[in-house]
N, C-alpha and C positions, 0 to 999 in steps of 0.2 A: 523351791524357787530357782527360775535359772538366774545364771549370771547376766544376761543379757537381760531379765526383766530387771533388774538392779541400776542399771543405766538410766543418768537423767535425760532426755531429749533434751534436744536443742532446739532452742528457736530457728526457725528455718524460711530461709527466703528465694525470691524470684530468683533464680541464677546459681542457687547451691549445688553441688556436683550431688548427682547419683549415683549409689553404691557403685562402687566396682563388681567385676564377676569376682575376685578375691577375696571382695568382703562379701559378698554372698556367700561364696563357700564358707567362707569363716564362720556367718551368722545363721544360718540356715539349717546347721544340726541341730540347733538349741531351738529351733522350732518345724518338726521333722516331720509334721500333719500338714502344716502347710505347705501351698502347693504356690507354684509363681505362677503367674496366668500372662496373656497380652492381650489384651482389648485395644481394638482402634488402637492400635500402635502404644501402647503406654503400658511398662509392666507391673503389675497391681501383684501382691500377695491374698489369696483365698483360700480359706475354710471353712466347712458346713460344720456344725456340731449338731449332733442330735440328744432328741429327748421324750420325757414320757408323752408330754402332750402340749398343747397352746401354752398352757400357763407358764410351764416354765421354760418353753422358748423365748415367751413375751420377760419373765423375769431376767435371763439371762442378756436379755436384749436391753434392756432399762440399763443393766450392773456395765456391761459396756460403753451405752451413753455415757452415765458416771465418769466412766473411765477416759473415756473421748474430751469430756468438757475440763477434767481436770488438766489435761493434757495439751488442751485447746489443736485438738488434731482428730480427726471425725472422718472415720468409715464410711462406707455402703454397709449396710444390716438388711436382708431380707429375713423378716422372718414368716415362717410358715408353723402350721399343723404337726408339731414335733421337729422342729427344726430351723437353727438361724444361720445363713448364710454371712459370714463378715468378709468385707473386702477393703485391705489399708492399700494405701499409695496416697505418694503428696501431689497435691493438684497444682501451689505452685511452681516445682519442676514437672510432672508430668510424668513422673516415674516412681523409681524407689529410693527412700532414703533412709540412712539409720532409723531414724525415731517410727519407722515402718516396724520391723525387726523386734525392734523393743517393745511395741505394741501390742504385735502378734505375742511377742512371748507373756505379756500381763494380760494377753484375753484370753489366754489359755488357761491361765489362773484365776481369773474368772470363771472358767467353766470348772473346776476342780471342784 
């Protein structure tokens, strides 16, 4: 487990400041598959995992959800034919925030 999946989130609201570039370096070796993306201007964290087949893209997709509503903080999941695409970012800031980081690190553990 990393350290970083060990972190509680925090409740997070309209206005909350987005990572700095310092705490990305910071956070960001501890989830080192993920990759930062920008869409429409907004910076999202993304990783594919792959797999044997539907089912247990569709399982690993479900154990997510889980982990989303426990959370009360919910991804993009594409999944496909041996493969789930996750995408975290907080939609009330429009960018990245800690409990992103943390996310990432616990759906990684999820796919373990």
């Amino acid at each position: 487990m990393s350290e970083l999946s060990q972190q509680q989130c925090e409740a997070c609201r309209s206005g909350a400041p987005r990572v700095t570039e310092a705490e990305i370096e910071q956070y960001k070796p501890e989830i080192p598959e993920w990759q930062i993306i920008e869409r429409d201007g907004i910076m999202k964290l993304e990783r594919t995992f792959t797999f044997k087949n539907f089912v247990q893209a569709l399982d690993f997709t479900q154990r997510v959800g889980e982990l989303a509503e426990q959370a009360d903080h919910h991804p993009a999941i594409l999944t496909e034919y041996g493969k789930a695409t996750v995408t975290w970012w907080t939609h009330k800031i429009n960018g990245l925030h800690k409990n992103d980081f943390i996310l990432a690190a616990r759906t990684d553990e999820v796919a373990k």
